[in-house]
C-alpha positions as CSV (number, residue, x, y, z in Angstrom):
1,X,58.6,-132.1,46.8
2,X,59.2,-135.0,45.0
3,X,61.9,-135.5,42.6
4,X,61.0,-136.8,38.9
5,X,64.1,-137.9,37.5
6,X,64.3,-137.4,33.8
7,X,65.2,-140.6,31.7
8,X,68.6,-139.4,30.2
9,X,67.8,-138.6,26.4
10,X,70.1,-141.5,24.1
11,X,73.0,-139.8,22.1
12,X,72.4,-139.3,18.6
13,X,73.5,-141.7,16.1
14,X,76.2,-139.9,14.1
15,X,75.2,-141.2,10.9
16,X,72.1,-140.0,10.9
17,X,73.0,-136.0,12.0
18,X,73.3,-133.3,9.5
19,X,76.5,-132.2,8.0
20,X,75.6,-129.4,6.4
21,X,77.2,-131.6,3.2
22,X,74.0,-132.8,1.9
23,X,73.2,-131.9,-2.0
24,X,70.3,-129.5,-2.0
25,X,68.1,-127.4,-4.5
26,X,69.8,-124.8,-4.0
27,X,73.8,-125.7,-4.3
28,X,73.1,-127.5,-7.7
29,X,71.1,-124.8,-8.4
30,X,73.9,-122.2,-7.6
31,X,76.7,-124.0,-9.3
32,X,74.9,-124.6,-12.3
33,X,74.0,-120.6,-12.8
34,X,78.0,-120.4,-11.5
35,X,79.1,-122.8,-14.7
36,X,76.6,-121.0,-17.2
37,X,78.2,-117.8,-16.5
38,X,81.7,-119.5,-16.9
39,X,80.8,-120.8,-20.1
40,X,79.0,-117.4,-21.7
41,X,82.4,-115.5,-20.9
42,X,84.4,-118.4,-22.3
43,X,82.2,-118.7,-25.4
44,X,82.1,-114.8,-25.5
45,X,86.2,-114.4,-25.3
46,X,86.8,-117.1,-27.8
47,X,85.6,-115.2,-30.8
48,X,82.5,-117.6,-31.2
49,X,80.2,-115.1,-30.8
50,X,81.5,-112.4,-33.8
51,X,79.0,-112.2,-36.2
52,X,80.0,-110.8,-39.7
53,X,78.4,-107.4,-40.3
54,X,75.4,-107.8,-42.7
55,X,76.8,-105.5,-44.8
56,X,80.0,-107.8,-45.6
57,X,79.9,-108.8,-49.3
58,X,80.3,-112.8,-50.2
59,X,81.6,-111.9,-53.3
60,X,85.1,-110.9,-52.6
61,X,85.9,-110.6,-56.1
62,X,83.5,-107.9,-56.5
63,X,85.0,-106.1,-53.7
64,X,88.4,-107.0,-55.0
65,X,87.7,-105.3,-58.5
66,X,85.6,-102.7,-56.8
67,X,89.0,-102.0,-54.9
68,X,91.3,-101.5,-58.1
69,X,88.6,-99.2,-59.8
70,X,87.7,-97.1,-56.4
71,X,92.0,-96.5,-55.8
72,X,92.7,-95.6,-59.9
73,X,89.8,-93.1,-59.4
74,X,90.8,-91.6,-56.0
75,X,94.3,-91.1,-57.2
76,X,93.4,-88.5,-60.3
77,X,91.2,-87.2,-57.6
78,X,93.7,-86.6,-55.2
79,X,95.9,-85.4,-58.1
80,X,93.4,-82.5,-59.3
81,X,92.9,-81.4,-56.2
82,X,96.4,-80.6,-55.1
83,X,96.9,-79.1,-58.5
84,X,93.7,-77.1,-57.9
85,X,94.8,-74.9,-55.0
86,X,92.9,-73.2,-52.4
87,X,93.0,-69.8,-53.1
88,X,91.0,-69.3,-56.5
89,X,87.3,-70.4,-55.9
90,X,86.9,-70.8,-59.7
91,X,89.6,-73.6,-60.1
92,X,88.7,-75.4,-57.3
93,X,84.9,-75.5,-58.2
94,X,85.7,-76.4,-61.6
95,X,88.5,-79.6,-60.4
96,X,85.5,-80.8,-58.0
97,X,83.1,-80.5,-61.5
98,X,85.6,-82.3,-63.0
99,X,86.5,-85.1,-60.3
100,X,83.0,-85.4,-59.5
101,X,82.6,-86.9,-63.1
102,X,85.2,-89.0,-63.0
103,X,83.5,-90.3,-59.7
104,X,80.4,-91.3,-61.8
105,X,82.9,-93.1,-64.3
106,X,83.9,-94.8,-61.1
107,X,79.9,-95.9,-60.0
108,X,79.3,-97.0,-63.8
109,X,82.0,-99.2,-63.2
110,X,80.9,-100.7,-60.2
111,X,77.5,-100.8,-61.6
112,X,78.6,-103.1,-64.5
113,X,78.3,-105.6,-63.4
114,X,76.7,-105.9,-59.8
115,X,77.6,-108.9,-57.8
116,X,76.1,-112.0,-58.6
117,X,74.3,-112.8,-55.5
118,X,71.3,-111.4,-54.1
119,X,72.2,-110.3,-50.8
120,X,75.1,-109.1,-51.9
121,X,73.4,-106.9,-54.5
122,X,70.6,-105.6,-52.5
123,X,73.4,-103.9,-49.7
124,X,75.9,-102.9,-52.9
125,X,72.5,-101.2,-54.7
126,X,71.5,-99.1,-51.9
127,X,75.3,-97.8,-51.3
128,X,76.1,-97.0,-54.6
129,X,72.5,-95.1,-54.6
130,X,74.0,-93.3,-51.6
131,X,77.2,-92.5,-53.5
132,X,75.0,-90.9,-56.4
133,X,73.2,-88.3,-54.2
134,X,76.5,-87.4,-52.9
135,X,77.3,-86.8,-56.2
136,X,74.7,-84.3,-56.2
137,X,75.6,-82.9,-53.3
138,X,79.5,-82.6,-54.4
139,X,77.9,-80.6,-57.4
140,X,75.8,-78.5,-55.6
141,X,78.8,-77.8,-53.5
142,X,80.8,-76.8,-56.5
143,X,78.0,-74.4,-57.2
144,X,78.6,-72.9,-53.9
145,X,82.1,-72.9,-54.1
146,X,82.3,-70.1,-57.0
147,X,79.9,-67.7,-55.1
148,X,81.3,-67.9,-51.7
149,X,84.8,-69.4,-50.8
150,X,83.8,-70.0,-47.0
151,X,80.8,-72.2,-48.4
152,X,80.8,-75.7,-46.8
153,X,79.8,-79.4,-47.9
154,X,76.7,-80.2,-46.5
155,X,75.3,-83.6,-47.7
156,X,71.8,-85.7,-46.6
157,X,72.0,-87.7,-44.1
158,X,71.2,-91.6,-43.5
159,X,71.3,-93.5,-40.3
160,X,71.6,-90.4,-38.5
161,X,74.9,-90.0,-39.9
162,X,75.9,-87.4,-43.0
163,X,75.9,-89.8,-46.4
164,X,79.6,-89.4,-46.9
165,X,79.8,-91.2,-43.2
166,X,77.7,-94.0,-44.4
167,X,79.3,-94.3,-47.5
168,X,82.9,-94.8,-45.5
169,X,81.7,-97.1,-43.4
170,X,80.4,-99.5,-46.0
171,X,83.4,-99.2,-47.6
172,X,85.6,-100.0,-44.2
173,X,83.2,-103.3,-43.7
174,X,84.1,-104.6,-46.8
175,X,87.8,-104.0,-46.4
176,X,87.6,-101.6,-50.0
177,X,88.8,-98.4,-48.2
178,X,89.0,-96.7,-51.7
179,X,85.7,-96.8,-52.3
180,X,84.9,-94.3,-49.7
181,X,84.4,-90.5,-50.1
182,X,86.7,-88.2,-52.4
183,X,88.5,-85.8,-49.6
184,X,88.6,-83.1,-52.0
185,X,85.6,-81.5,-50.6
186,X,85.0,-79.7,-47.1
């Protein structure tokens, strides 16, 4: 048999191998999803992405007067009802009855006048509709009240929530906290 001998095969030139260094599709591709992600959590953690609630008023000076009126108003509340007492069904019927009016003095107030701009009126509009059928409800409570001491406050409910709930939060958004529900009733 004859021997073939194989021309030895020339070593590669080392500037032309693969390094496994070379920029690819994929790598930029990687490290650009990599620095996206980066920059969402940055931009997240800075604060840059709170939104104000839509419900927040402009007009802080509404809010700032609705304040003052909602806290004079809460505080005869509060008063009549620890003066009220628990025990007799009749007195504490009649001091809801009778804070329950001064709580419409209160909505009158904040009624007159409404806040100059338009957004700001058609969120305070709806609310203070809210507050009116609790009204009703606090009434129909009182009714309640002087036939059966155990009764409780039911109200409607908006959102899914019950109305004094709604009513509390709009209150908490625009940093008025006396402007939520009474806490005489319950």
């Amino acid at each position: 048999m004859p021997t073939t001998e194989v021309a030895p095969r020339p070593a590669p030139d080392p500037s032309t191998r693969p390094t496994g260094r070379g920029v690819t599709l994929w790598r930029v591709l990687g490290v650009s999803v990599m620095l996206a992600i980066a920059l969402f959590w940055l931009w997240i953690f800075s604060g840059a992405a709170r939104e104000q609630n839509p419900d927040f008023l402009a007009d802080r000076a509404w809010a700032e007067r609705a304040e003052r009126s909602c806290a004079a108003t809460m505080e005869v509340v509060d008063q009549r009802s620890e003066t009220a007492g628990r025990d007799d069904r009749v007195d504490r019927a009649d001091a809801i009855d009778a804070s329950t009016e001064d709580l419409r003095t209160m909505l009158a107030d904040l009624r007159s006048p409404l806040p100059d701009d338009d957004g700001d009126r058609g969120v305070v509009e709806p609310w203070l509709d809210d507050w009116e059928q609790l009204l009703v409800d606090r009434s129909t409570y009182a009714d309640a009240v002087r036939e059966d001491p155990d009764a409780r406050f039911l109200t409607e409910e908006k959102f899914n929530d019950p109305l004094d709930r709604v009513i509390e939060v709009f209150a908490d958004v625009n940093e008025i906290p006396s402007c939520g529900p009474a806490g005489d009733v319950g």
